[in-house]
C-alpha positions, 0 to 999 in steps of 0.5 A, a space after each residue: 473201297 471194301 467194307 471198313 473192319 475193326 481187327 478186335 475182339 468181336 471178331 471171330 478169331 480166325 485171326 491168330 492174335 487180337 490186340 485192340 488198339 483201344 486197350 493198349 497202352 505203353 510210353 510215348 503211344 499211350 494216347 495216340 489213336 490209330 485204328 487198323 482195319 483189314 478185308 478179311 480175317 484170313 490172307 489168301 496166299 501169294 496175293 496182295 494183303 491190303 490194310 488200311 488204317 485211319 488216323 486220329 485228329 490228335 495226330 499229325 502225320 509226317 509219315 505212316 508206315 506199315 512194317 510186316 514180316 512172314 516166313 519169307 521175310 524174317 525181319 520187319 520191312 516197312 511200307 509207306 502207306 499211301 494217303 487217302 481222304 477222311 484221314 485214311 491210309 492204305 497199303 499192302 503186303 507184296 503178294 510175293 511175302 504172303 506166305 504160310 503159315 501166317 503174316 505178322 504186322 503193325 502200324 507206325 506213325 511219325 507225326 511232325 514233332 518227331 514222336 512215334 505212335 503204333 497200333 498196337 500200342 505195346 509193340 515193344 512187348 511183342 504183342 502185334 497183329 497176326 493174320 492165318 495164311 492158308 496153306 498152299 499146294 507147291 506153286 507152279 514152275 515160271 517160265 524159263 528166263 534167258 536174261 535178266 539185266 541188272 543181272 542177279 548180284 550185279 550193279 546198275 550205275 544210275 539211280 533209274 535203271 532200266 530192268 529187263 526180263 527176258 523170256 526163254 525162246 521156249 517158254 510159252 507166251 504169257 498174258 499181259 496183266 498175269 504178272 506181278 513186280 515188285 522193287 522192294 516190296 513196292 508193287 510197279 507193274 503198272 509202269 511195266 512195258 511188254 515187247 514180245 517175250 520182254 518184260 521191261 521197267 523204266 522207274 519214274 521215281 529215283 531208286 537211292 543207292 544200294 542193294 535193291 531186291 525185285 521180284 517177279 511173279 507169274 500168275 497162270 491161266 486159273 489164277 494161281 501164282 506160280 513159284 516167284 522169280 526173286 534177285 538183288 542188284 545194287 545201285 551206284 551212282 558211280 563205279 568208283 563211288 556208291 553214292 555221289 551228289 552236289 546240288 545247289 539251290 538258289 532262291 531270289 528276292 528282289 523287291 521294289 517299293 514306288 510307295 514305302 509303308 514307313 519312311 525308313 523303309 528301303 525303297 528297294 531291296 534284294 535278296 539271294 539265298 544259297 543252299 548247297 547240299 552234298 553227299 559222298 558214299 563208299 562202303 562205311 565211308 560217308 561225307 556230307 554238307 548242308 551249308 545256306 548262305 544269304 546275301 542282302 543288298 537294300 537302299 540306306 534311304 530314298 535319294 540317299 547314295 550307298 548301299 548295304 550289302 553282305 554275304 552271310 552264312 545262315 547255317 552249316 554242317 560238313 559230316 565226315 564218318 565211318 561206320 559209326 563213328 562221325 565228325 562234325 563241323 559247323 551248327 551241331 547239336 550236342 546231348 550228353 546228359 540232363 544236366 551238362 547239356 540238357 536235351 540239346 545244346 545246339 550251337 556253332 563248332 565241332 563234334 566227334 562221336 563213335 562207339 568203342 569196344 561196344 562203349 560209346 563216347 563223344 567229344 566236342 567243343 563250341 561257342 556258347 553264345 548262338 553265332 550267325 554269320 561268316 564268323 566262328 564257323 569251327 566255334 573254337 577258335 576264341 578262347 575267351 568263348 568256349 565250351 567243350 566236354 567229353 562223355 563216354 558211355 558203358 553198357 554194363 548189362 545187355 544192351 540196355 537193362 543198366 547204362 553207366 554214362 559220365 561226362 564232363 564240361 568245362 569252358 567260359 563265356 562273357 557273352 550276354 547272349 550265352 545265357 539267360 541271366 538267372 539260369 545256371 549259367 549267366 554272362 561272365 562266368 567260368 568253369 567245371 561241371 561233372 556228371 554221372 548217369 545210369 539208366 536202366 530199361 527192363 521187362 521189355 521197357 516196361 520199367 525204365 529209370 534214370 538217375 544223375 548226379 552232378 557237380 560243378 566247380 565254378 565262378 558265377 561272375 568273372 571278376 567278382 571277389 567269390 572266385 569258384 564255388 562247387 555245387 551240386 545237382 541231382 535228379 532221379 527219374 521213374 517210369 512204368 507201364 503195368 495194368 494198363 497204366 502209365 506211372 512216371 515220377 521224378 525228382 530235381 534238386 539243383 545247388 544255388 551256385 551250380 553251373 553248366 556252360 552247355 545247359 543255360 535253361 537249368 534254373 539252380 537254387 530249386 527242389 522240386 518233384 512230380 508225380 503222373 499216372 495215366 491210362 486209356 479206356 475205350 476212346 477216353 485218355 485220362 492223365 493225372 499229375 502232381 508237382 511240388 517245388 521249393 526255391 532257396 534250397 540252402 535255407 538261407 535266412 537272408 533269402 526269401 522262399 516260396 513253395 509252390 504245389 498244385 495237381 492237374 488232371 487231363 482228358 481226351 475223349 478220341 473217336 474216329 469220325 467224330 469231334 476231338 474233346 480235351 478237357 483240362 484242369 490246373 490248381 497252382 499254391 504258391 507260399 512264402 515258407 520264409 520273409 527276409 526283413 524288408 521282404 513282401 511275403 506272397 500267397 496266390 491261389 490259381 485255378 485254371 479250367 482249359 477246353 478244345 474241341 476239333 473237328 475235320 472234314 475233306 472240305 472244312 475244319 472247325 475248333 473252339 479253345 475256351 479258358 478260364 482262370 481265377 487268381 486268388 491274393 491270399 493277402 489282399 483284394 488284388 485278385 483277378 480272372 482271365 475269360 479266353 476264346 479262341 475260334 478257327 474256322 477252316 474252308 476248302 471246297 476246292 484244291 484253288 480255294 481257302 479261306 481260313 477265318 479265326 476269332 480270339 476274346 480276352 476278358 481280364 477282369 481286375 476284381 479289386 477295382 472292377 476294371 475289365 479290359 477286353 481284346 477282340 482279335 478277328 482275322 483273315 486269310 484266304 488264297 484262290 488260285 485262279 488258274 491253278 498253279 500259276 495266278 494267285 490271290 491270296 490276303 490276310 488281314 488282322 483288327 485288333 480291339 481293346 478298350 477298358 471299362 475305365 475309359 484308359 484303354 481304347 484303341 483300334 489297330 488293323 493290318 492287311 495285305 493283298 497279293 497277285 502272283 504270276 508264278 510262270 514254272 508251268 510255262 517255261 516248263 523247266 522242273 529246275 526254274 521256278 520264277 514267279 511276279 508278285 504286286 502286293 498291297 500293305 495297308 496299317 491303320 492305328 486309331 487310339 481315341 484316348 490319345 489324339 496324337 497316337 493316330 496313323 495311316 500307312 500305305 506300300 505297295 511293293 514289286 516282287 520278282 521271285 526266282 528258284 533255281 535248282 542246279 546240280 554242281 557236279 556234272 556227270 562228265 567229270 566223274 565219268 572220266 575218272 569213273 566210267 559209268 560200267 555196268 558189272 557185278 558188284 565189287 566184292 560181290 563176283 559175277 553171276 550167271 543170267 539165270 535167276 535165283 529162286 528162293 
């Protein structure tokens, strides 16, 4: 491991440009913690630059990237960085792209809820990090080459092709270890094999279909590099189609209970799930399906005769597109803008989206209700459930500096599920909504707004004498980023009777505007925010209405190697502005003081979660406070070994009777693999405690299972079959000592054979009769010469 180095500014600045992570701030990365570290100051020509960098506890890694470029390059290209202990992750830049006079780079990481943090920060404004490459002497000559297979811009039908160098009978015999090969950046020599004057590379990893770039690179007796040896080949996997896959997998669950934990249980059950995944690929052209079904059968009753067995589609999507236009069918997703849609309005039926003359427009249509099941797939098909709506997008100056967007929705719905009652959309309702959108991104996205305006024409209850009512809704958003802060506001008023069929979470009747600004200085992020709402907008004498304000402050305190601190603090107001006759008035005052702290080792993780409220009845004693703890501990001192204990504390003091009522919530759960990957234990176990200082509450509750499974994939030795056995043991007990008659006891022991089959549906014989698997150059392309092409 080489010594650990901070690119900052205490260096001395051989490196070309210095950006601190710690001083940058910007968007969605501003409390992010990512600390780059590289071996030295200065790349050494045509060798590997390595460069590390250990990711803060606040972030949780889906993937790491480093994106690079140089005067070999020109645009960006990305290395996933490799994983290491203690949080670390390491790369390097191929040493064909380590060229004069300098590299450029950053680090990107994804977490699991899909948001993007760089170090630096404020990549978007240009500013990364930037290491001097000494110049070098005009690099020596490669041996001459007589045969390169794939041949330079020829095609390869398979995706682990075969890649041979071949070595010119008069070029002089080269050392084992002065090479270097790269398949897109990625370093391979390793999996490289040597036979006299041939270089050959069997992949073990799968290459997806498309244009590939290798390189290979000579290294002479002193060390130098010689000049690289660089082509491109395309992957296919068939002549006819670029891209083309059908598999299936298959997962089975068959359980058997000699003793049922409830009498209603069934006494056995079984189960098959079905994933079916395709893709098909040519040029622009592109189809692809997801599609998981379930079938279930199970026993009604021990002795009873019949059974109960159904075939299900769980969820679904075919995609048919070409370029950037796509049609879907199936579970889609939809986001037109805030208020029509919101974020995203996922539900069952069609879409269609593309980009026209450089506007972008949409279309689809639904079933606003979320469906299940063989029924509804197109979500169409019932007119009486249905929504649809169009949207069409304009960029008016640049690309992004000024969007103008409209969209419109309209349909109906009588399904109770379609909505939730109080929202803007309810059950039994019809109609129109409208929407107009500009958006704006300026100075490099460092000034963006968004501004709404929408109304609807619509019946809140079908059948009810109101019919339609129009109504309207507005929203204008604010964010900015500018010495080293974060500014955002934004502004809401939706209309009592507005309505939109594709965004049931809009709550209509409400006013409400919020305020934050926040920055990073050193290890510590600071966050400060500000809410006001208002219901009742109308001022209607015959309805009540509230006001609620209050600020909130946030801190995190991030430095590596050492424990993650969170600290936070919310004050809520809420009042009645005007009390109908008849109408309770309300007056609260809540305080709540929040903390967290984590901290992770290779082998064990701890965290600690205390919370404290205080609510305040302004009109009466009924106050009360609410005392909670939350303790997880974490131990793995082998990969066969994990034990995961965790503790939660409830404390709810009545301040006006002086009932306190605690709840105690200890928890268990461990797996040892004991011969790893084949037999396994694993358990987890809940007590739940809760008694009162009345003497109204007292009661005592525990669950728990044991498990021992014989997983058996190693010794069939098949990557395609996973079966595994299963006996497992459920034990609930349930003790109420106010009520003598709420006691219980409940044992099951359970059979489980489990079975995962991975099969692929389209075998390469019937594709290779209509498209024989060639190889040649590349359609389009024209055939090339065996010699290679340097740069």
């Amino acid at each position: 491991m080489f010594p650990r180095r901070f690119i900052g500014p205490k260096r001395r600045p051989r490196v070309l440009l210095v950006l601190p992570a710690l001083l940058c701030f910007a968007g969605a990365t501003a409390f992010a913690q990512i600390r780059t570290e590289v071996l030295s100051p200065e790349a050494r020509p045509l060798t590997p630059f390595e460069v590390s960098a250990v990711v803060g506890e606040n972030i949780s890694p889906r993937r790491v990237e480093l994106l690079y470029r140089s005067a070999v390059t020109g645009d960006f290209r990305t290395v996933m960085m490799a994983t290491e202990p203690q949080r670390l992750y390491r790369a390097s830049v191929p040493a064909t792209d380590v060229v004069a006079p300098g590299l450029q780079f950053f680090v990107r990481v994804t977490d699991q809820a899909g948001q993007v943090h760089t170090d630096p920060a404020d990549v978007a404004a240009g500013l990364i990090y930037q290491i001097p490459v000494a110049h070098l002497t005009q690099p020596g000559r490669p041996p001459p080459i007589s045969k390169i297979d794939p041949p330079p811009e020829g095609i390869v039908i398979g995706r682990q092709p075969l890649i041979e160098v071949t070595l010119a009978p008069e070029a002089f015999p080269f050392t084992p270890g002065f090479f270097n090969l790269t398949i897109d950046g990625a370093d391979v020599t390793s999996q490289v094999e040597i036979e006299a004057q041939r270089i050959r590379l069997r992949l073990a990893s799968s290459l997806n279909p498309g244009l590939h770039r290798a390189a290979l690179t000579f290294i002479d007796l002193t060390g130098q590099p010689l000049e690289p040896i660089n082509w491109v080949f395309t992957v296919r996997d068939y002549s006819g189609l670029a891209e083309t896959s059908l598999n299936a997998d298959t997962t089975l669950n068959v359980e058997y209970s000699p003793n049922k934990l409830k009498e209603k249980d069934p006494g056995w059950k079984s189960s098959i799930n079905l994933k079916v995944q395709g893709r098909v690929q040519e040029g622009a052209f592109f189809a692809s399906s997801d599609v998981n079904m379930r079938w279930t059968e199970q026993d009604i009753a021990r002795g009873a005769a019949g059974k109960d067995g159904d075939l299900e589609l769980t969820n679904g999507l075919i995609t048919v597109g070409y370029d950037k236009t796509r049609f879907e069918m199936g579970d889609v997703s939809v986001n037109q803008s805030f208020f029509t849609t919101g974020p995203s309005f996922a539900r069952r039926g069609l879409k269609l989206t593309g980009e026209l003359f450089g506007a972008q427009f949409g279309l689809f249509g639904v079933r606003p209700a979320p469906a299940t099941g063989n029924r509804h797939f197109s979500g169409v098909a019932d007119t009486e459930e249905r929504v649809a709506g169009a949207s069409l997008t304009v960029p008016v100056i640049g690309d992004q500096a000024l969007r103008i967007g409209a969209s419109v929705v309209n349909g109906r719905t009588e399904s109770t599920t379609a909505a939730t009652i109080g929202s803007s959309a309810q059950a039994g309702s019809e109609g129109t909504t409208y929407g107009l959108q500009l958006t704006s991104k300026l100075f490099q996205d460092k000034l963006r707004t968004e501004a709404e305006w929408a109304m609807s024409d619509a019946n809140l209850g079908i059948g009810d004498q109101l019919g339609k009512q129009m109504d309207q809704a507005a929203r204008f958003k604010l964010g900015a980023d500018a010495f080293g802060f974060n500014f955002g506001a934004e502004y809401q008023r939706l209309g009592r009777d507005f309505i939109s069929l594709a965004n049931p979470a809009l709550i209509r009747d409400r006013e409400m505007a919020t305020f934050d600004v926040g920055t990073r200085f050193g290890p510590t992020m600071w966050k400060l925010a500000y809410t006001w709402s208002h219901d009742n907008v109308r001022n209607d004498h015959d309805l009540p209405q509230a006001t609620q304000t209050g600020p909130s402050l946030t801190f995190g305190l991030f430095v590596p190697d050492y424990p993650i601190v969170n600290l936070t603090y919310a004050r809520s107001q809420q009042r009645s502005q005007h009390i109908p006759a008849g109408s309770t008035g309300i007056a609260f005052d809540t305080d709540i003081v929040g903390a967290s702290i984590a901290y992770g080792q290779p082998t064990w993780s701890v965290s600690f979660a205390p919370s404290f409220s205080i609510q305040d009845d302004r009109e009466s004693a009924a106050d009360t406070n609410n005392l909670n703890l939350a303790l997880g501990l974490g131990f793995r001192p082998t990969p066969y070994l994990n034990i995961s204990p965790t503790y939660a504390l409830s404390r709810q003091v009545n301040r006006q009777t002086n009932n306190i009522i605690f709840t105690h919530v200890p928890t268990l759960t461990a797996r040892v693999e004991f011969i790893p990957q084949t037999l396994i234990f694993d358990t987890q176990a809940l007590y739940n405690i809760t008694r009162d200082t009345d003497g109204t509450v007292n009661n005592r509750i525990f669950t728990g299972l044991l498990r021992l499974s014989w997983h058996l994939k190693r010794l069939i030795g098949s990557e395609h079959l996973a079966p595994a056995l299963s006996l497992r043991y459920n034990y609930n007990r349930t003790t109420d000592f106010i009520s003598s008659t709420n006691r219980r006891e409940e044992h099951g022991v359970f059979l489980i054979f489990d079975l995962y089959v991975k099969t692929p549906l389209l075998p390469s014989t019937w594709l290779d009769r209509l498209w024989p698997r060639k190889n040649g150059p590349a359609p389009g392309i024209g055939a090339s010469g065996p010699g290679p092409q340097r740069p």
